[in-house]
N, C-alpha and C positions, 0 to 999 in steps of 0.2 A: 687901571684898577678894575677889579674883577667887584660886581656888585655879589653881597653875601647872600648867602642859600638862608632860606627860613630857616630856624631851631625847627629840628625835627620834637614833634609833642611827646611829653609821656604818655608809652605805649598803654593800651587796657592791656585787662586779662586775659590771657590765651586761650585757645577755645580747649574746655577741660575733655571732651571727647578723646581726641585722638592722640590723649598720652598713652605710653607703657611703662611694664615695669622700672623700677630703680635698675640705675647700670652702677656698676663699683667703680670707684673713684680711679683704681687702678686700671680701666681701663678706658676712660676717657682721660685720663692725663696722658696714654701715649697716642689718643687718637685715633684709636681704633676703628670707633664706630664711623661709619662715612653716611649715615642715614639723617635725612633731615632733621634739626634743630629739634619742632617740638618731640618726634618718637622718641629721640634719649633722656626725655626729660622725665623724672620720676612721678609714677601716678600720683595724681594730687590727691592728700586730702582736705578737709573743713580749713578753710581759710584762717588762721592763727587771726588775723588783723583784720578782720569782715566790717568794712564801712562801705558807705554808699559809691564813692568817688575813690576807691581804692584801686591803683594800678599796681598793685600787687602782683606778683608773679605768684599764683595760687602752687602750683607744683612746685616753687622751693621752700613753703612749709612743711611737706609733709615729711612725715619720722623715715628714717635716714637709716641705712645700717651702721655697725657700729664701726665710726670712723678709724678705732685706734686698730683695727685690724684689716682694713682697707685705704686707709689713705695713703699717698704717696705724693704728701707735701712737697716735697722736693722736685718731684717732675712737673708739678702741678703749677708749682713757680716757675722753671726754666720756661715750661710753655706756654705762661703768660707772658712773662717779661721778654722772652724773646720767639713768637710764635710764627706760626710759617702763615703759609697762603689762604689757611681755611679759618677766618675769622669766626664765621659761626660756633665749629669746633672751640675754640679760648671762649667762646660767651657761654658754650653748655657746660664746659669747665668749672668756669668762674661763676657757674649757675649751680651745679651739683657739688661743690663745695662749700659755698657758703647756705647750701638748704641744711647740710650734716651741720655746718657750723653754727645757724640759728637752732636747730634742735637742742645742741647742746647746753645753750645759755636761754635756753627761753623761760626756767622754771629758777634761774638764776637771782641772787639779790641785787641791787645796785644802789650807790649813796644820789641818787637822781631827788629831786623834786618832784612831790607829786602832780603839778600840771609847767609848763611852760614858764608862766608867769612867775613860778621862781628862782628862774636859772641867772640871774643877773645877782642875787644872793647870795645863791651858792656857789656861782665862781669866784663872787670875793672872799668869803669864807673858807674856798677851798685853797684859794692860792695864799690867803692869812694864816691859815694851817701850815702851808711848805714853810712861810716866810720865818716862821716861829719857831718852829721845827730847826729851822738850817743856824740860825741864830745859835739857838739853844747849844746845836752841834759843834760850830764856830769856838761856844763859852766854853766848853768838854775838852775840847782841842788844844784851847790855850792853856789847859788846866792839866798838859798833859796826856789825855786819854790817844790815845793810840786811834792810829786810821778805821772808820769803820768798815769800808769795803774792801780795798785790796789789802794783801801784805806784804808785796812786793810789788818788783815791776811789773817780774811775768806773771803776777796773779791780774793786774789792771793791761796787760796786753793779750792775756786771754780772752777777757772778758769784752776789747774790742775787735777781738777775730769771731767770740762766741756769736753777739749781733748784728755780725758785719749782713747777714744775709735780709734782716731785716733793716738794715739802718742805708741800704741798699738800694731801697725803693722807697726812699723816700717823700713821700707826696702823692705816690701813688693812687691811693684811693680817693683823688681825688680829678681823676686826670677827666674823666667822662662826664666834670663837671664846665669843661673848656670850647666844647661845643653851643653850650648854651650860656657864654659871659656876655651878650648881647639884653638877656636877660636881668633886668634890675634884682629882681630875687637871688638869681645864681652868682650874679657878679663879683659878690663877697668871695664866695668858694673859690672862682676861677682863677680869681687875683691871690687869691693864699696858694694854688696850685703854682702860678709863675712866682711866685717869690721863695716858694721852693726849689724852686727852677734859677733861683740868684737873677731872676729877671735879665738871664743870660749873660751875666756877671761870672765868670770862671773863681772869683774868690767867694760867692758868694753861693755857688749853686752848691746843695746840700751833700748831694751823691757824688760829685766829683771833689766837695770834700774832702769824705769820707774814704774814697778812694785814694786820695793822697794820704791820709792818715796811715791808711793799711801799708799803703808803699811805703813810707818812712820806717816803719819799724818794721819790715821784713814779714808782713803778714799777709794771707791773701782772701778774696772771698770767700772763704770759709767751704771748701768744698768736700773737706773729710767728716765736717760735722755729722752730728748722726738727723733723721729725719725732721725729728720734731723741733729742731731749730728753723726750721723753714718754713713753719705752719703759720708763724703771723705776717709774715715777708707775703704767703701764700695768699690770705686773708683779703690784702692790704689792698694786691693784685687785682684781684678777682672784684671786690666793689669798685676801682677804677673803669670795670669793664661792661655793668651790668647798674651803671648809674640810673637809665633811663626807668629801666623795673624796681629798682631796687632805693629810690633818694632817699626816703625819710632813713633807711640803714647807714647811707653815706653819711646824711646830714649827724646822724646817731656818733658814728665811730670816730667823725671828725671831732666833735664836739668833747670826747673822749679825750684824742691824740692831743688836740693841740692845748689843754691846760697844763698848767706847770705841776711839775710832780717835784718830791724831794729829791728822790732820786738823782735828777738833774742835776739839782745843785752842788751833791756831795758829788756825786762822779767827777765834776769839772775838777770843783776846788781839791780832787784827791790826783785826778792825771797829771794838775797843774805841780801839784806836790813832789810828783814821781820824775817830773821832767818831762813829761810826754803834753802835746799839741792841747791844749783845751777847748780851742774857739770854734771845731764843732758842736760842741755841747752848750758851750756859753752865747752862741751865736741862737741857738733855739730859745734860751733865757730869754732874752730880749724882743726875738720876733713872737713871740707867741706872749705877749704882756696882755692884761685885762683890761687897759684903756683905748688901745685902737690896733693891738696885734692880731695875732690869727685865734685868740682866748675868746675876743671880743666878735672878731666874724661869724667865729661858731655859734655865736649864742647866738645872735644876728638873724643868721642862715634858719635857726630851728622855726621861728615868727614870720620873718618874711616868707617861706614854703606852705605854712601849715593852710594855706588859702586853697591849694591844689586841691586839698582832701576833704571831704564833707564832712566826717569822720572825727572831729579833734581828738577826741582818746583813745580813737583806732590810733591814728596819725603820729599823735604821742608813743604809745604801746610800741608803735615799730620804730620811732627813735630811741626810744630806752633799750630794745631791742639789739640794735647796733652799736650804742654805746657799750650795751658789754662782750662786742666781738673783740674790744681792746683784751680782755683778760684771757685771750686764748693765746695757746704758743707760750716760748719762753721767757720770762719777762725779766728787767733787768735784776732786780734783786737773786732772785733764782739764778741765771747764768751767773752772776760769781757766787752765788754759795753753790754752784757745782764744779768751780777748782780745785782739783788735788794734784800738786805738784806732782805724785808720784806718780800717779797717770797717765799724767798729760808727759813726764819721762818716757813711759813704757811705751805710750803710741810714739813717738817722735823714734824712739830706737827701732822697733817695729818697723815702723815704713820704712826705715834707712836700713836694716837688716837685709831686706828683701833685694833690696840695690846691692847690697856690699857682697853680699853673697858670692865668695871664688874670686873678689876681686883683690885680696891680701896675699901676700907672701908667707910664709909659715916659717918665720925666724924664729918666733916663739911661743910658748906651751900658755893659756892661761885655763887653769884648773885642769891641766891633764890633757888639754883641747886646742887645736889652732883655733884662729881668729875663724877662717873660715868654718871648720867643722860649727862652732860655736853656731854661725848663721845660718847657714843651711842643713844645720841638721836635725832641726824641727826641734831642738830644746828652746822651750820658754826666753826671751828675752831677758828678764829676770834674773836665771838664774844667772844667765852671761854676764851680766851687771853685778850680780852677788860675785860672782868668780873676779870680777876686777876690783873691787874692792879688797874681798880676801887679801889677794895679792898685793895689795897697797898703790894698784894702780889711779885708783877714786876712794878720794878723803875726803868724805862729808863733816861740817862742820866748821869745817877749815877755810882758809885762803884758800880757794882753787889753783893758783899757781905752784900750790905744792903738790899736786895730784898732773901724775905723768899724765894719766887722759886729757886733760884740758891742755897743758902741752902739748898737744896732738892735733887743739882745736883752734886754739891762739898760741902766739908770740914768735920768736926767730926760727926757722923752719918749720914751723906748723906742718906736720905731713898729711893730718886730714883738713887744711884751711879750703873752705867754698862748700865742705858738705853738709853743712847745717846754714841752715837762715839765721839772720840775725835775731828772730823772735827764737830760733828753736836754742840756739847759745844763750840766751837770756835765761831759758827757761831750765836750762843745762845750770848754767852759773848761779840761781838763785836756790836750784835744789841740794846742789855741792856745797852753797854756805849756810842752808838752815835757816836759824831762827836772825842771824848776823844781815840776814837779807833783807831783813824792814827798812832797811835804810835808803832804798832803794837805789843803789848802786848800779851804774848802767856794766855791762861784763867789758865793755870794750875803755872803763876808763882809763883815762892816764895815772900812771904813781903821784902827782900832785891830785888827781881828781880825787883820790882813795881815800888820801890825808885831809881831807875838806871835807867840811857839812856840804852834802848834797845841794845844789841850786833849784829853787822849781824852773817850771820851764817860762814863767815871763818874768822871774829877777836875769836867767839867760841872757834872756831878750835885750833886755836892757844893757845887758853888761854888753850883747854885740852892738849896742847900736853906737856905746861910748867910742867901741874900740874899731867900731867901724867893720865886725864880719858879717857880711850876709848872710840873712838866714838860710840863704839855701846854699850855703856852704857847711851849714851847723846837721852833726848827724841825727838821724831822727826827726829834721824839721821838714816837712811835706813844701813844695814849693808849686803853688797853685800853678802858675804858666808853664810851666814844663811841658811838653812836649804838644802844645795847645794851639801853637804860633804855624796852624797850616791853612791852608787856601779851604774854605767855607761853600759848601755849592752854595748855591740860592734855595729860599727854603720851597719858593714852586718847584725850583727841579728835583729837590730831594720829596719832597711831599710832607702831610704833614705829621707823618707817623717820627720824625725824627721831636718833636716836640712828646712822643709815650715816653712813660719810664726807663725802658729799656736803649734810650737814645739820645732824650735832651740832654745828658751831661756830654756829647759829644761835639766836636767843633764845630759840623753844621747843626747840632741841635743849640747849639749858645749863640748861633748867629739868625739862627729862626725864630726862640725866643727874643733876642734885641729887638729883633722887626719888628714883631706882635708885639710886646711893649711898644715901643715906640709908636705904632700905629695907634695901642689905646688911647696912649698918651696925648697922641695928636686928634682927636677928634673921630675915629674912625672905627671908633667900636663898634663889631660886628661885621666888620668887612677887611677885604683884602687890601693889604696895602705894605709898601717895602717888600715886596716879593713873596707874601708871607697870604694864604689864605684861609677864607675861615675855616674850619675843619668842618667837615663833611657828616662827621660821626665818630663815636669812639675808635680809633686805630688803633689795636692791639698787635 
């Protein structure tokens, strides 16, 4: 065994001399600048948080240009979650992104306590609020009312492609707290970082999850979304990397993420409804409880840190500060009230346009036009779609099995079968039946499935365990070990960047996490042991 490296300390203030001006976000997300750390760091000004013991990064408070026309959330995340060789570059990243992002919420409201001492309160309060709330919802339900979030399936499998970019990194911003789990202060944090991690448990770790999730229903990372999908994925990133300057914000945003929202509740009990996977969602329920879950570490974390800081209402001020980095980016409510079937139609025809183009025969005329002229010849998607309908080839409203297009998509010689995903046929099949789609019919049922009230997905369950199908014979059901079952380096040979975000969900990062567990476990906190050593520093 390899003896542990001291926790490196939290860093002071940089020396305020030798900054320059602001650089724009777009061009340290592609890495442009190759000049040392502090020159790109934007000129500071008056310290937002001025207490005595403050290790504040003075130059990421200062006012910021205006982000919605410089940021480029989207690079800014790829290049953290999966960064090259120039660590420093992802730290002034993850440094000038979150100074534009503290800007923005600094003059912000928040439901916080006025000092520390009443957050053990307020998280019961706040979580008695969901508990009441989802109840209430439950009474509505029974009585009738209709789903509140999705209305379909492909409205509730939109909405888990819409956050997949965030739901992605999960744990993230916590990752720079793993360095110093040797630390009785930090130790809460670290340990909510590995248990996001499924403590190297493949059913367990959050993001490979989620990852399954997306594969079961034909969905992918989300990579056509538009930018600002990316901006709290981005956020998340970027405090995992800049923990040492930045804690009382980590400790703030943690304290944030990990209470229970309504939200939660109803998503599960609505996916459970639709048929689709819940035990992402419900799996958060339970680890994130306000008696010994990660609700309860948060609050924990804000009391045992505040010692570092001379400062208590500096110290405060900048966890309240981080706390509301939560309400940037898109947030779940928002991403499905920004569903519109008819939309998310016209992009999915779009991208397939652009592929099909010349690649039809021209047996037939629709509205005056071959198939191909239709694609390539820069008329609106739209209209193409108007022109099939005209012609009676797409009957909305209806059974889609009477509409020749879908014939085309499913059943005995399908001539166009493989060119849609199984989310984009969903989303095909519930636009074609309308309002008849609440039912949440999967497109690929059977003629018995069609004739039956819908199953949720764990009366499913139970009906396969009677009859003895495995789940992962069931469509749409994500099968955690899949393709997991391969040879594992060692976590010293891999190092220990395979435990970052961008890695632990991989087979040597769930056999590097086991170690580290197992080593805590065993007496050995803070050092190396089972192959696995202490981490050196934030590895981004």
């Amino acid at each position: 065994m390899t003896a542990a490296t001291s926790p490196t300390p939290f860093i002071s203030p940089p020396d305020r001399t030798n900054a320059s001006s602001p650089v724009p976000l777009s061009a340290v997300a592609s890495g442009a600048s190759s000049a040392p750390a502090q020159a790109n760091l934007p000129t500071p000004g008056p310290q937002r948080y001025a207490c005595s013991d403050d290790r504040y990064l003075a130059a990421v408070a200062s006012t910021a240009p205006a982000i919605a026309s410089q940021a480029l959330f989207r690079d800014v995340y790829h290049s953290l979650l999966h960064p090259r060789a120039d660590k420093n570059a992802a730290r002034r990243r993850a440094e000038l992104l979150l100074g534009q992002a503290i800007d923005r919420v600094a003059q912000q409201p928040d439901d916080l306590p006025d000092s520390p001492a009443g957050l053990s309160d307020w998280m019961e309060a706040s979580a008695r609020r969901a508990t009441c709330a989802y109840q209430a919802y439950l009474a509505s339900r029974k009585e009738g009312a209709p789903r509140r979030y999705f209305s379909n399936r492909a409205h509730a499998l939109n909405f888990l492609q819409s956050v997949a970019p965030t739901k992605l990194v999960d744990g993230s911003w916590l990752y720079g707290t793993l360095r110093h789990r040797a630390d009785p202060r930090m130790s809460g944090l670290a340990q909510t970082y590995l248990e996001e991690l499924g403590n190297g448990d493949e059913t367990k770790n959050h993001v490979l999850l989620y990852k399954k999730l997306l594969d079961a229903n034909g969905l992918t990372c989300g990579a056509h979304l538009p930018d600002e999908y990316f901006e709290q994925g981005a956020i998340q990133l970027a405090l995992g990397v800049v923990t040492q300057r930045m804690l009382p914000e980590v400790i703030g945003f943690n304290l944030g993420y990990e209470q229970l929202p309504l939200h939660l509740l109803i998503t599960a009990f609505e996916l459970d409804e639709l048929g689709i996977d819940p035990y992402y969602f419900t799996l958060h329920v339970t680890v994130d409880n306000t008696d010994s879950g990660h609700a309860k570490k948060a609050i924990d974390a804000v009391a045992l840190n505040a010692s570092r800081y001379g400062d208590a209402a500096g110290y405060w001020r900048r966890v309240r500060t981080g706390y509301r980095l939560n309400d940037l980016g898109l947030g779940t409510t928002a991403a499905i009230k920004a569903f519109d079937v008819d939309a998310e139609v016209l992009r999915i025809f779009t991208a397939k346009s652009a592929a099909g183009a010349g690649a039809h025969s021209d047996y037939c005329r629709i509205g005056g036009r071959t198939v191909n002229e239709w694609l390539g010849g820069g008329e609106p998607v739209g209209a193409f779609l108007g022109a099939l309908e005209a012609k009676g080839w797409i009957v909305k409203g209806a059974d889609p099995s009477g509409s020749r297009f879908w014939q085309l998509l499913q059943g005995e010689r399908a001539e166009m079968f493989g060119v849609f995903t199984d989310y984009e046929l969903q989303v095909i099949f519930d636009w074609l039946r309308g309002d008849h789609s609440a039912d949440g019919l999967r497109f690929d049922a059977s003629v018995a499935e069609r004739g039956a009230r819908a199953r949720s997905f764990r009366s499913q369950a139970r009906l396969d365990l009677r009859t003895h199908t495995p789940a992962s014979k069931r469509k749409g059901v994500h099968n955690p070990a899949l393709g997991l079952r391969t040879h594992a380096l060692p976590a010293s040979e891999a190092g220990v960047d395979v435990l970052s975000p961008g890695h632990h969900w991989t087979p040597e990062g769930l056999h590097a996490t086991q170690s580290l567990v197992h080593a805590e476990r065993g007496g050995f906190s803070g050092s190396a042991a089972h192959g696995v050593h202490a981490p050196q520093g934030p590895r981004v």
